[in-house]
N, C-alpha and C positions, 0 to 999 in steps of 0.2 A: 590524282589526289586521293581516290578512295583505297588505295594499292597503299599509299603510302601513311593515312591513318589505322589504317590493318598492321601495316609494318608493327607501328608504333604500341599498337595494343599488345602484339604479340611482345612484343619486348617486355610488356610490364608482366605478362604473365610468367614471363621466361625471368626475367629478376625479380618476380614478386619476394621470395621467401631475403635477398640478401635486401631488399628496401627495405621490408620489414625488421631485419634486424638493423639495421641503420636508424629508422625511427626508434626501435626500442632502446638499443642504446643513448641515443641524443634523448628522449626522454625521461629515462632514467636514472642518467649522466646530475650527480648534484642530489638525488632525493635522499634524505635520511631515513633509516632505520634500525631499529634497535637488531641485534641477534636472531631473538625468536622471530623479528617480522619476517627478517630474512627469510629462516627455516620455512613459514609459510609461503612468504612468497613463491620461492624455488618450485613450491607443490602445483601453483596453477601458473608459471610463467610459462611452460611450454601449450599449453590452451590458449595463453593472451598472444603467443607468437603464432599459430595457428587464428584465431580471429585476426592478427593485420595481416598475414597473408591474404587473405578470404578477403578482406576489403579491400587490397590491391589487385588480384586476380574481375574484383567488380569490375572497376575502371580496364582493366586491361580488355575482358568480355563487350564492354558497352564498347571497345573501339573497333575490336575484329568483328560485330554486329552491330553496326553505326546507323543500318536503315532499321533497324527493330528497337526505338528508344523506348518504350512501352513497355518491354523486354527488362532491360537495364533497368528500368525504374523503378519498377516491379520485385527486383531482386534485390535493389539497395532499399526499397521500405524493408522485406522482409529481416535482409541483412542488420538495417537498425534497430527493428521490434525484437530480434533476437540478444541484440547484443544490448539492449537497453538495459534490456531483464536479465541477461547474466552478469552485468557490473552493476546493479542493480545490487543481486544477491549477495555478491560478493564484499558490500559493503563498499564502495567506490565511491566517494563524493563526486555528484554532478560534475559540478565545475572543474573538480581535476581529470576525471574522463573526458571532458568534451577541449581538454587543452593538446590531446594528439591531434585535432584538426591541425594546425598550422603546421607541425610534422609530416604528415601525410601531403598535406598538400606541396609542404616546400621539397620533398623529396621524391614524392612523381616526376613534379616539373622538374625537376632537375635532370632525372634520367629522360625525360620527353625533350630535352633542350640539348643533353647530348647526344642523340643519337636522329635527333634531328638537323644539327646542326651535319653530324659527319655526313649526313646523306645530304646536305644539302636541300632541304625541304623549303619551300614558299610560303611564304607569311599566312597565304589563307591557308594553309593545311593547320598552322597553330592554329589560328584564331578560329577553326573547325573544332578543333581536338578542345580547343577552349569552352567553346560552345556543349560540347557534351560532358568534361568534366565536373566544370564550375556546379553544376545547376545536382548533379549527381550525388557531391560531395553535402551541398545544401539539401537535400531528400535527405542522405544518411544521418547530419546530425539532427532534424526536424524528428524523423522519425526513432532514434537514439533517445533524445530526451524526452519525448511524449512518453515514448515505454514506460523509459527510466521514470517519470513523475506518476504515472499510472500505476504503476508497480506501489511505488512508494504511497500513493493515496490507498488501494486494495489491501497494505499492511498495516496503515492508520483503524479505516474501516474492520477489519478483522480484530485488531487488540480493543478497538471501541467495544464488538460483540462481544469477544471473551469477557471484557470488564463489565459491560451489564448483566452478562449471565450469571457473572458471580454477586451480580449488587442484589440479585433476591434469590436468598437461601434460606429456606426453611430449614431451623434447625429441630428433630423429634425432641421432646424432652421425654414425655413415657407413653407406651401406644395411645394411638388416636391425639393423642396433642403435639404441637409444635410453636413454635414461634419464630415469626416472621423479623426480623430487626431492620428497618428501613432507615439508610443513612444517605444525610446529602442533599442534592437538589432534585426533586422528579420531575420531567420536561416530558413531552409529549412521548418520543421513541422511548424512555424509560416507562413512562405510563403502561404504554402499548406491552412492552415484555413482561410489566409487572403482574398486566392480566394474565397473559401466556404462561409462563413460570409456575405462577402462584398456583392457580388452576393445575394446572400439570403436577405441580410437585403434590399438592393437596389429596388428588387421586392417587397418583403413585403410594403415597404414604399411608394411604386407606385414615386422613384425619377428619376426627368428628370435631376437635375444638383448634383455634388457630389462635395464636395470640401476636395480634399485628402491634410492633411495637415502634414510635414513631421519636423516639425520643431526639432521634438524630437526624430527624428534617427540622431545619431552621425555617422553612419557608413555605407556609401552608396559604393558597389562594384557590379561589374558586376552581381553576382547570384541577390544582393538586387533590383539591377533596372532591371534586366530581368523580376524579378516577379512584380514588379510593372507596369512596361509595358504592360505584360499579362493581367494584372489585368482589367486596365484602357481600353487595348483592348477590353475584355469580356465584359467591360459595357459599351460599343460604340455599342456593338451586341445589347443589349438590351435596346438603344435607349438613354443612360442617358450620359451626358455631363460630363465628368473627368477636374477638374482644381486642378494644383499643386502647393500648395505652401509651404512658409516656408524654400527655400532652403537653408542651412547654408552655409554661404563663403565657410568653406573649404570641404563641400559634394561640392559644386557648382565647387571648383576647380578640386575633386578628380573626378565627371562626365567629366569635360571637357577633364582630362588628359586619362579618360576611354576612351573616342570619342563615348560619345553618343547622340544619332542623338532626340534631343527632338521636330525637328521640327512639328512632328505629333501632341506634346502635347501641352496642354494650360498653363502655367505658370502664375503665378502673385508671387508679394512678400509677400504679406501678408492673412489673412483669412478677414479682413475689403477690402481690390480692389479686391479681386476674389467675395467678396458678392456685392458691388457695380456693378461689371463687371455683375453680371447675372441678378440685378436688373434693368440694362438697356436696354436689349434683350427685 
């Protein structure tokens, strides 16, 4: 029996590359595309037929080393984390990359059915060959779309960063001053970079006056004006002058009814009297 699922592996390695193209055709059999898809396509098709080789050569591997499944398992996680993250890249919707499953699978067995059948093979030698396929195929797509979602969350996270990084830009108006224009809602991780940034950009810019301008937060509550206090506190440390404006009537109302103590801070109403106001110092 173990002669004859050796057989059987060596076969899939030995017609890996025409299975593969028999799945790529039956699944591509029917899909539309424009012209230019084409033209793309063409560019990474012979990569996509090299990946189903390589996943047919797995199976073929996990049968000619049937007593090393640790082995095999091992090679089809890596085989899926890799390939998560190249259709992934590639822009592939999940759900239509993970519809070669039934492909793949119907067209093994298929070649496992005929050349088992010519040799005459015993039912436990399938329901062997079974035993190492099935569970095989379920690692590859397990670990495929974990990639795949992973991937996808680390490109969410990454555009999140780039988008806070740009949500606090100190613009210079003329040495030593700039203005800060805070727009939106500030939540805790915006808080956090707002220190980071601000500070940073503060020194870089060697500024003595800053003009934090709040006109475009709608939403001022105790966590939001703590960190801004903080904020404006940390660059009184570092020598540089915090004036606030822009406050909206009803932030103006919603601080008052908070009971916060702005006497520390310098206010004006608009970003023309807080540049006036520092142009006459």
């Amino acid at each position: 029996m173990k002669n004859e699922i050796k057989l059987l592996g060596e076969l899939l390695i030995k017609q890996r590359h025409k299975i593969a193209e028999s799945v790529h055709a039956d699944r591509m059999d029917g899909v539309a595309m424009t012209q230019a898809e084409k033209n793309e396509f063409q560019k990474i098709e012979p990569r996509i037929m090299e990946v189903r080789a390589e996943f047919i050569t797995l199976f073929g591997e996990a049968l000619t080393e049937h007593d090393n499944r640790n082995k095999a398992i091992e090679k089809t996680k890596q085989w899926g984390k890799e390939t998560g993250d190249y259709f992934f890249k590639l822009g592939a919707p999940l759900d239509e990359a993970l519809k070669d499953t039934s492909y793949y699978r119907d067209y093994i067995w298929k070649s496992i059915k005929e050349e088992a059948t010519i040799q005459g093979m015993s039912a436990e030698t399938i329901f062997n060959v079974i035993e190492i396929i099935d569970p095989l195929l379920d690692q590859a797509v397990y670990y495929f779309s974990l990639t795949y979602v992973q991937s996808h969350q680390n490109m969410l996270e990454q555009a999140k960063s780039a988008f806070l990084e740009l949500s606090v830009p100190i613009v210079p108006l003329i040495k030593g001053t700039g203005v800060l224009p805070l727009i939106g809602n500030i939540d805790t991780e915006r808080a956090h970079l707002l220190m980071e940034e601000t500070l940073s950009q503060a020194v870089k810019l060697k500024l003595e006056h800053l003009i934090m301008d709040v006109s475009g937060v709608m939403i001022v509550d105790t966590m939001v004006a703590d960190q801004l206090f903080k904020v404006i506190d940390a660059l009184t440390l570092l020598g540089v002058t915090t004036i606030l404006t822009g406050i909206r009537p009803e932030v103006a109302q919603t601080m008052v009814a908070l009971g916060l103590n702005l006497d520390k801070i310098k206010v004006k109403g608009n970003l023309h009297q807080a540049f006036m106001d520092i142009q006459s110092l």
